[in-house]
N, C-alpha and C positions, 0 to 999 in steps of 0.2 A: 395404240400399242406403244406401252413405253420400251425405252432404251433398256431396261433390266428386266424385261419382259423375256421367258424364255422360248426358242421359238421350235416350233413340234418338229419332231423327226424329218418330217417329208420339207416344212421348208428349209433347215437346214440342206437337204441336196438336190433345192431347186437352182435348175442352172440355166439358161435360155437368153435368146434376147427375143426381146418384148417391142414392138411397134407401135405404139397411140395414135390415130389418126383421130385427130382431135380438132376446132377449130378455134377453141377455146383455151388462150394461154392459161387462165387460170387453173380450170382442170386439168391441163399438160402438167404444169407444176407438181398440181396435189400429185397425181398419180405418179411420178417421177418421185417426189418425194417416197410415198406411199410404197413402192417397190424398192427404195434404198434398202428396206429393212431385210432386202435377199442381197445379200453380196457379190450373188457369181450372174445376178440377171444385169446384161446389158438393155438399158432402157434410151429407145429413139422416139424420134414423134414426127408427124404431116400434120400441117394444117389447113392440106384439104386433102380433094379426092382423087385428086391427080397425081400430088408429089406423093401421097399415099401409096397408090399402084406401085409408082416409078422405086421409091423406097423399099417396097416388100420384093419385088423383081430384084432388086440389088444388094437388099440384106439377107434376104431369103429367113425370114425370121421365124423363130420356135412359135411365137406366138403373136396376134393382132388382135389388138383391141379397137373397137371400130364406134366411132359416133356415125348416126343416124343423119344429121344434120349439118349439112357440111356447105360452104360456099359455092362452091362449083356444080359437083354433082352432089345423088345422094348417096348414105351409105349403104342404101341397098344395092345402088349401082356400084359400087366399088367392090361388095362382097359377089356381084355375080359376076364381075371381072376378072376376080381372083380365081372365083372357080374356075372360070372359062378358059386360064392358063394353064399350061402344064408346070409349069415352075411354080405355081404358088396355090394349085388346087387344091393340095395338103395341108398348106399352113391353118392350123385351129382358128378361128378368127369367136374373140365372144364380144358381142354388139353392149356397147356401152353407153345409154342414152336416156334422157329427158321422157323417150315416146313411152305413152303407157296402154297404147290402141294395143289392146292383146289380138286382133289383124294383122296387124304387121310384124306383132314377134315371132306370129306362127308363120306369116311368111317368110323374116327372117331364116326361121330355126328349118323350113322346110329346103331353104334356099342352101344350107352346108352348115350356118354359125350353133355352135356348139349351145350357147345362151344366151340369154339378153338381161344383161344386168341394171336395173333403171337406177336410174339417176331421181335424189342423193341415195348412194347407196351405204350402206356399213364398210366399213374401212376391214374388216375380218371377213367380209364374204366376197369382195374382191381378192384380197390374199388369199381362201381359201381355193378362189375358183387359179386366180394363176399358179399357186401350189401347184392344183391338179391336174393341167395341164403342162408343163413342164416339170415337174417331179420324176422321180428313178422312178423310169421304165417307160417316161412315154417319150424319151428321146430317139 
């Protein structure tokens, strides 16, 4: 998406902060980049599944974006951690990851995460899903 690219209604009043629990700096980047193009999303990252938790507990963030594969634990384990709190059972979590065992997205998806985006993904179906999730009216 280029810089005179114009951007659709809804993301213009996407506002949120965003969490990447990622373990992979490069992907941290892309996507960090990749979300500069919303102005009002504050964008954080873990890179694993601990500071992860600890992060989402203390940002309390709109939205988490979760890899599957992580150093410590897994992201399944981090996403039924989150569930299992009251403080962060709500946050939308959509699983962002290499895995393509349609097994485990539908355990994912059964487990709370809104979707599971595989990796390499379109750069416009990412923005569209964080759009959708943080956009007027799901704050």
């Amino acid at each position: 998406m280029s810089a005179d690219q114009p951007q659709s209604a809804e993301a213009a009043t996407v506002a949120g902060t965003v969490l990447y629990i990622e373990d992979s700096a490069i992907n941290t980047i892309l996507v960090e980049r990749i979300l500069s193009s919303r102005p009002d999303v504050v964008f954080d990252s873990a890179p694993d599944g601990r500071s992860g938790l600890d992060s989402a507990a203390r940002l309390h963030p709109d939205l988490v974006l979760l890899d599957l594969t992580l150093p410590d634990i897994s992201g399944e384990q981090v996403l039924t951690q989150l569930r299992a709190e009251p403080a962060t059972r709500a946050i939308p979590v959509i699983v962002v990851s290499g895995e393509t065992d349609d097994a485990v997205h539908e355990r994912v998806l059964a487990q709370g995460a809104l979707c599971c985006l595989t990796k390499p993904y379109d750069i416009e179906d990412l923005l569209r899903l964080v759009d959708h999730s943080l956009g007027a009216g799901r704050r």
